[in-house]
N, C-alpha and C positions, 0 to 999 in steps of 0.2 A: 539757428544759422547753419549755413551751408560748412562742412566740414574743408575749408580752404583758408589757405593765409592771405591776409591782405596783403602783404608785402611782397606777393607772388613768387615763391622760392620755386626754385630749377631752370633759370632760363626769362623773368619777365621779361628782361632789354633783350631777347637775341633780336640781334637785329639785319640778320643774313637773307631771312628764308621767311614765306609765308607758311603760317601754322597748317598742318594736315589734319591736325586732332579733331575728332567731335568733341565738343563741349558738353558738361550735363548740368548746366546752372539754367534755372527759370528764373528769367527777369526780375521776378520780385526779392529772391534769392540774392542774386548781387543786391540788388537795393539795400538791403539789411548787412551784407558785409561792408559794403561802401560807408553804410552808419557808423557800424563801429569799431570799424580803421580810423574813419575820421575824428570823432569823439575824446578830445584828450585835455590833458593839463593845460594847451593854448586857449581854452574856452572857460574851462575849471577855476584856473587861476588867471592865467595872459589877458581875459576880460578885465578883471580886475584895474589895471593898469587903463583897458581903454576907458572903462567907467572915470576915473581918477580925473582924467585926462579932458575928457567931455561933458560928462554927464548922462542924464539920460539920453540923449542924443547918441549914444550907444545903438539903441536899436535901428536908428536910421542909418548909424555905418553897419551895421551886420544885414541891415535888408539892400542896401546898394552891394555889399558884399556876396552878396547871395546871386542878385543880377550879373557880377562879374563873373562869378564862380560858373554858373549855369552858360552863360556866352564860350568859356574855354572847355566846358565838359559838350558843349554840343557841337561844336566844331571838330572837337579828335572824337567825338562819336561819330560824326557824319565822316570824316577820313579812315577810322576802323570801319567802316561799312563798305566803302567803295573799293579801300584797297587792304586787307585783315595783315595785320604784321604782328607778330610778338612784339619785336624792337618797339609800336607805339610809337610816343610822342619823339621819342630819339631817332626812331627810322626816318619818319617824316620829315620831320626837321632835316637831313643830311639827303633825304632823296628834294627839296627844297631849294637849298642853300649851301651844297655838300659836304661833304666830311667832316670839315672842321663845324659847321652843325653838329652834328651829328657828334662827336668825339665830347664838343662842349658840354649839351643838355646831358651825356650819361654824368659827366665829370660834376659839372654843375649840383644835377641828381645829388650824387652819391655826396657830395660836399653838404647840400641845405639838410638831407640827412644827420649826417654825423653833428649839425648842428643841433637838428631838432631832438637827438639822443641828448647832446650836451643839455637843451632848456629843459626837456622832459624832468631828466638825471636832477638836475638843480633845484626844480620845481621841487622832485620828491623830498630832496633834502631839507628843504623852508617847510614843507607841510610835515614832516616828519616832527619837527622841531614843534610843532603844537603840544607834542606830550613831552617831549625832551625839552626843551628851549636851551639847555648847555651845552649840549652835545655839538660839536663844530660839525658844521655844513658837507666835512669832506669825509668823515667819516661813514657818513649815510649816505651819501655818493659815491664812495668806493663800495659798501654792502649793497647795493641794489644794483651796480655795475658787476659786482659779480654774480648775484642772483639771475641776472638779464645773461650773463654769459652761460650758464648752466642749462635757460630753457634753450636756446638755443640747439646748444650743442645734442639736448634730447633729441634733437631730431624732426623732419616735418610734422609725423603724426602729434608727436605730444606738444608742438606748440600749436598745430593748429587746435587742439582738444583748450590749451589753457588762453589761448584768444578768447574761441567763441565765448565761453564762460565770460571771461571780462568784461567781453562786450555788453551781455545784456546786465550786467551788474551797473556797466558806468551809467547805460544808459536808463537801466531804474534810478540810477540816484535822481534824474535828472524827472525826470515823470514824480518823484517823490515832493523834492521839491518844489515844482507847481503845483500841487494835491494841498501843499503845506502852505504857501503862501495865499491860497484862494480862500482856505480855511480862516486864515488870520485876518483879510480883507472882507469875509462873513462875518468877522467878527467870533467867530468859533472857538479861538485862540485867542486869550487873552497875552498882554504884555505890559513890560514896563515903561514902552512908548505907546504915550496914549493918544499922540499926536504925529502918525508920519506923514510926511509931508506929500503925500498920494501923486497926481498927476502934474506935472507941468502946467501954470495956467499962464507962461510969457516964454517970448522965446530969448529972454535970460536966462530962465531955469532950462529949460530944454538945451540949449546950449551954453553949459552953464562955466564949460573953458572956450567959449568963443569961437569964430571961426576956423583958427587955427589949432585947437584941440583939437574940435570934430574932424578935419584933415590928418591932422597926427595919428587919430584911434584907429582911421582906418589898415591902417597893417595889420592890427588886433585884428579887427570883425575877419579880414582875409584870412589868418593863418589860423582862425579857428574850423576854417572850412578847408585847409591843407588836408590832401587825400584824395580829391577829385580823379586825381593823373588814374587813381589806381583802378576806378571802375573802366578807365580808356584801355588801362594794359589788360585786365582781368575780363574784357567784352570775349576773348579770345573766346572763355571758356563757357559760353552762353551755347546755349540748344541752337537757339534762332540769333545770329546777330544782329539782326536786324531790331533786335529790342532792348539795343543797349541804349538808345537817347529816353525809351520809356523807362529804364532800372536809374539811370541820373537822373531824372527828372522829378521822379517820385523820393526817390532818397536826399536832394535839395531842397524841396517842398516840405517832409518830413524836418530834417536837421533846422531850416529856416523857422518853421514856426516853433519849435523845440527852445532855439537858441532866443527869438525875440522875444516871446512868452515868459522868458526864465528870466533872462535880466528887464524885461519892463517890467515884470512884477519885483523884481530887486529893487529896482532906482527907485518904487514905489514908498518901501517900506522903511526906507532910513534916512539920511540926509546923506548928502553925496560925500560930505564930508567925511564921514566913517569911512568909505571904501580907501585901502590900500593894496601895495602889490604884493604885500606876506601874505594874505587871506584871501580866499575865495571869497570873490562877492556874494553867492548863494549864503554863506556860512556869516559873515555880515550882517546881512540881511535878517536872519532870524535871531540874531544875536539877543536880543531885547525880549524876546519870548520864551515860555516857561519851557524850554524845549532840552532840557539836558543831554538826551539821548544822542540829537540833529547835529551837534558840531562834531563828535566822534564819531557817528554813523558816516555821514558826509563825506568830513575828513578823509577817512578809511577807504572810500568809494571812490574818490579823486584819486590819490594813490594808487588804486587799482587799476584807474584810467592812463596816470602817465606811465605807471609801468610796465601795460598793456601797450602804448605809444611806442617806446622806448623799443622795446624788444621788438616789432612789430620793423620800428626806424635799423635796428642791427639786422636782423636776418634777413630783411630788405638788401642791406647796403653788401651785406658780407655776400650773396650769391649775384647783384649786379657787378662786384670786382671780379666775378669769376668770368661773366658774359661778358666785362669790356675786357678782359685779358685773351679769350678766345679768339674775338674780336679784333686784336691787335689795337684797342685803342690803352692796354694796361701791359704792364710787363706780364711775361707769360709764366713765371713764377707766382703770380696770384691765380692762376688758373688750376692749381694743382689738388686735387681732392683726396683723404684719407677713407679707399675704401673700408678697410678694416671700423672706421669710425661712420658709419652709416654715410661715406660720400662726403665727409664731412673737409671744408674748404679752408683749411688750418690758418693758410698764409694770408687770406682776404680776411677770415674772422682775427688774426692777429694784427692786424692796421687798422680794421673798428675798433681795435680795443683800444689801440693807441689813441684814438681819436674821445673814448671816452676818459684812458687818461688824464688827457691834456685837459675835459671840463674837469675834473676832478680837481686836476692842480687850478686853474683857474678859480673856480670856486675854492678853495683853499686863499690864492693869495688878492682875491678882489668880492668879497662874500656880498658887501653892500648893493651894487647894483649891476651883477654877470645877468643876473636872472635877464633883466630888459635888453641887454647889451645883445645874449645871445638869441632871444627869443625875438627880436628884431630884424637878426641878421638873420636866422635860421628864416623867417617868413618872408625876406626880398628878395633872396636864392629861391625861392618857389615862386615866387612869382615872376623872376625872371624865365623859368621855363614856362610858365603857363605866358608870357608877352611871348615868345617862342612857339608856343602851341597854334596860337595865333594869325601869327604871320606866316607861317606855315601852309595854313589853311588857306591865307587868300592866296598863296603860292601853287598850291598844289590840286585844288577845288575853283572852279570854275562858277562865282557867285552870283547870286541877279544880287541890284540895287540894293536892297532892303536887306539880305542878308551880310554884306558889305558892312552897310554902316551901322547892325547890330554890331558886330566884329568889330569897328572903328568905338563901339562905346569902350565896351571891353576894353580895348586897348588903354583906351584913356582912363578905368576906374583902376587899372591896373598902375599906369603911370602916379597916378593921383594919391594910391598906396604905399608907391616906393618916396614918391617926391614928400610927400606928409612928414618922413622919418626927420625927415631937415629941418624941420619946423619945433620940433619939442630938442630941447638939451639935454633930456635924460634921457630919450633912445638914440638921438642922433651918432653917438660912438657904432653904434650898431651898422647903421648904412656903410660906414669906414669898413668896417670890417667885411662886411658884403660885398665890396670893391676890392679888398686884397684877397678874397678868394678869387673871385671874376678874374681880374690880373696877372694869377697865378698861372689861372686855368689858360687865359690867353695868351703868354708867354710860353708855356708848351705845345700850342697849337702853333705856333709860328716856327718851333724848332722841327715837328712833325708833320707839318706841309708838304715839303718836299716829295713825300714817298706816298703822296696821296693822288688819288686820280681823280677828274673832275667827275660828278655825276651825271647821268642824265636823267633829265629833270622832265615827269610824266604828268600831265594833267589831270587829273578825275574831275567827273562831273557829276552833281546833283540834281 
């Protein structure tokens, strides 16, 4: 992989000025950072939860998911191509709909972020506990919140060096895994289930929590594909822009048959009943075979991934508070950098902190079910921005017909994601809390109106 951070440090949201920079990434280059940005604990583990929830009908919400995902990565590709902005999905939105756009999606941002730090941070703590299991949740949550604050603070070069690394780790595990389950469906691998229940033959089994399951999981299959924004913001840095819809395109294609491949061959090999939200469904799944090595290897590889997430979601969010405080959309007290410290942005990466804090204490005083609460909210804040990415597009792009009402599906698989959360009682706290961000963030735009000026709002065409 290309020596760059997913979470684009120095500037991804500016959103003032079009970029002058040459780029040096070839197309298939992002393709492969795009994989393993995206690649984290919301697939590892957060499937889990959809499985539970559905059934094998799983793969059906991660292949509509895939379709949604692909609709809002080709849209802010085709607007990075007509019109190239750093700012990205924030510029657009706000040169759209204006400012208070614009003010939103960073704020938005930087909120489904600190989210997705807090599910990551949680996650690591429950899979930690596979070798501990006494050890309290917050304690492992506070050590990986400060390990994550140490790469950071090394600096671009050394976290982009312990990324890449992650990356193709997480993503061996995942290529292992299928290697390992095809063996056991050969037969090659003997077990103590001598009888798994293989393919769905009714669509009882296939949807096996009903129609209203399979509506629910869909937040799952979506927030496992959370990361898309970053191939939009990072097209910047491409030779040819022009081959940013090829570098999403191939790396959705990639990630979708990765992700369906792995949990159909999951739902294959146990009865659905076994999957819970403690354990990775891959690690489930092999559970019953002679495999002693696979639950610790795995284990260890997941880990890797959310902690690779995590850090990836902080160095992300701590250099966006820097570009909304430039910006005037943050106090200009977050804008302040430590040169003596390689640049380093003390007072932004001191509010991330607080933010993982507060999952700390959380996990601390509601251990039983934060994991779904925050890992629901953390994925309807992203997809709030990508409904945003969107509308945007039919605002600012000049569409025929057919490209319209691709766009109109999207819209709808996206709604159909957030609306799902209402339907299960055990992630439904989560939507609530998705709302008292939103609300938060929309009561500061109404006190910061005032001093905003209307935009004018330019067409591009394809």
């Amino acid at each position: 992989m290309s020596n760059v951070s997913c979470s684009n440090p120095g500037g991804a949201n500016n959103k003032s000025h079009t970029s002058s920079k040459e780029g040096n990434l070839k197309w298939w280059q992002l393709s492969l950072i795009g994989i393993g940005c995206t690649i984290g604990t919301g697939y590892f583990l957060g499937s889990s939860i959809g499985v539970e929830i559905t059934g094998p009908s799983i793969v059906i919400s991660f292949l509509l998911a895939a379709l949604g995902t692909y609709i809002v990565f080709n849209v802010l590709a085709k607007m990075t191509a007509e019109d190239p902005q750093e700012g990205s999905f924030c510029y657009y939105a706000g040169k759209a709909f204006g400012k208070w756009a614009e003010f939103s999606c960073g704020w938005n941002y930087w909120c489904s972020n600190i989210l997705i730090m807090g599910s990551q941070l949680t996650a690591l703590a429950i899979l930690s506990r596979f070798w501990f299991p006494h050890i309290p949740l917050w304690i492992f949550a506070a050590g990986y919140a400060i390990l994550s604050i140490l790469v950071v603070i090394s600096g671009t070069k050394g976290f982009d060096k312990i990324e890449n690394l992650l990356a193709i780790i997480k993503f061996s595990a995942i290529v292992m895994f299928i290697i390992l389950a095809i063996a056991v469906l050969f037969g090659w691998i003997n077990g103590e289930n001598a009888n798994p229940p293989g393919l769905p033959d009714s669509g009882n089994e296939l949807f096996a929590g009903g129609f209203k399951g399979f509506w629910a999981s869909l937040i799952y299959a979506f927030y496992a594909y959370g990361g898309i924004e970053v191939i939009g913001i990072m097209a910047m840095q491409l030779k040819k822009k022009e081959d940013a819809p090829k570098s999403g395109s191939v790396m959705l294609f990639v990630l979708a048959f990765v992700y369906i491949a792995s949990l159909g061959l999951a739902t294959t090999m146990v009865s659905i009943d076994a999957f819970h939200e403690k354990e990775s469904p891959f690690v489930t799944a092999l559970a019953d075979y002679h495999l002693a090595f696979f639950p610790h290897i795995f284990n260890g590889a997941i880990i890797i991934a959310g902690f690779s997430t995590m850090t990836a979601s902080l160095y992300g969010v701590t250099n966006l508070l820097v570009t909304l405080a430039k910006d005037g959309d943050a106090p200009s007290f977050f804008a302040k950098q430590l040169k003596k410290f390689n640049s380093l942005p003390l007072p932004s990466l001191g509010l991330a902190t607080v933010g993982l804090l507060a999952s700390i204490i959380t996990a601390l005083l509601l251990p039983g079910k934060i994991y779904e609460y925050i890992t629901t909210a953390a994925g309807i804040l992203l997809l709030y921005n990508w409904f945003f990415i969107i509308i945007s597009a039919l605002r600012n792009l000049q569409m025929k017909i057919w490209n319209k009402l691709f766009a109109y599906v999207g819209l709808a698989l996206i709604i159909a994601a957030i609306s799902g959360t209402l339907l299960e009682k055990a992630i439904r706290p989560g939507f609530f809390v998705s709302i008292l961000f939103v609300a938060v963030i929309a009561l500061v735009c109404l006190k910061m109106k005032k001093g905003w000026k209307k935009p004018v709002n330019k067409i591009r065409y394809y």
